[in-house]
C-alpha positions in Angstrom: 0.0 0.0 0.0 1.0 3.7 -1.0 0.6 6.9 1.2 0.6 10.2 -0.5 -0.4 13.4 1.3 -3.0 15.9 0.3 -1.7 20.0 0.1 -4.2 22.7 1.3 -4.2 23.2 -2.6 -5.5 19.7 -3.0 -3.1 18.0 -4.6 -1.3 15.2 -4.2 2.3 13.4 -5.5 1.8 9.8 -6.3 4.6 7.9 -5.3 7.4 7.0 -7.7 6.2 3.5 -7.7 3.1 3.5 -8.6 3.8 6.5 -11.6 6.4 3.4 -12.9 3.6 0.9 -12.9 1.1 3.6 -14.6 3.9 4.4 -17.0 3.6 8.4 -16.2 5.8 10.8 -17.1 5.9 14.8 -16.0 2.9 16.8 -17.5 1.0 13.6 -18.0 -2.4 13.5 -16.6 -4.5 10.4 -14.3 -8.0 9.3 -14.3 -9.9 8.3 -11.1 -12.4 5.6 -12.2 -14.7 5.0 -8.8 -15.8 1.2 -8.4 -18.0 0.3 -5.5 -17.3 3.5 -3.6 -13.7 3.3 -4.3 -11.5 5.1 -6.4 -9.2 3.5 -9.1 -6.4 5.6 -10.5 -5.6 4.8 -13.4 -3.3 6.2 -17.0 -6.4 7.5 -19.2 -4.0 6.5 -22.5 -4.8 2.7 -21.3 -8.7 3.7 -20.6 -8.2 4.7 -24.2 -7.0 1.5 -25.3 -8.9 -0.7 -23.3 -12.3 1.6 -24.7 -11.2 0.8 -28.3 -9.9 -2.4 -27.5 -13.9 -3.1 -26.3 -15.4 -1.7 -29.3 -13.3 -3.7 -32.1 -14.1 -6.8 -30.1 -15.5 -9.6 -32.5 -14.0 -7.6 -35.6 -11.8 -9.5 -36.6 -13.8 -12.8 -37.0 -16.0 -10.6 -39.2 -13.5 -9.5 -41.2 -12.0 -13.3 -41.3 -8.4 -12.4 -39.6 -7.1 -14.6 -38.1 -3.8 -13.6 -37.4 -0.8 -11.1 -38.0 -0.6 -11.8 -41.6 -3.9 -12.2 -41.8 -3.8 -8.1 -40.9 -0.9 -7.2 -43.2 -2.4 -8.9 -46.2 -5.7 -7.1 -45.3 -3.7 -3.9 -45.1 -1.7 -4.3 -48.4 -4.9 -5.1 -50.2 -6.2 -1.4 -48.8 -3.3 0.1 -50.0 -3.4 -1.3 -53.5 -6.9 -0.6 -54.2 -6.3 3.1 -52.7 -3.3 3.4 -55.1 -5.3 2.4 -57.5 -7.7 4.8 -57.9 
């Protein structure tokens, strides 16, 4: 468990351990997410990902893609026909 203190200003520094484990860097910002009257801080870049990760979900069996080259085939085809035109 982490400790950080609040300043009459309201803010707080998050300890050097957990901005390594959120991957946060100076000027980057944090999200709190609350759960079940708690709080969750999290890096909004992965909310991001995880939000676009949710919505692709099941595309790729649509779009028969199996795997990595699956996707760069897919890709190349785009580019051709884009070139093409």
């Amino acid at each position: 468990m982490e400790l950080a203190k609040i300043t009459s200003k309201g803010q707080i520094t998050l300890p050097i351990s957990i901005r390594r484990t959120l991957n946060l860097k100076d000027g980057d910002k944090v999200a709190f997410i609350e759960k079940d009257g708690n709080y969750i801080v999290i890096n909004p870049v992965s909310l991001a990902i995880d939000k676009v990760r949710e919505a692709f979900k099941g595309e790729a069996e649509k779009l028969g893609l199996k795997n990595e080259e699956d996707v760069v085939k897919m890709i190349k085809e785009f580019r051709e026909e884009k070139q093409s035109k």
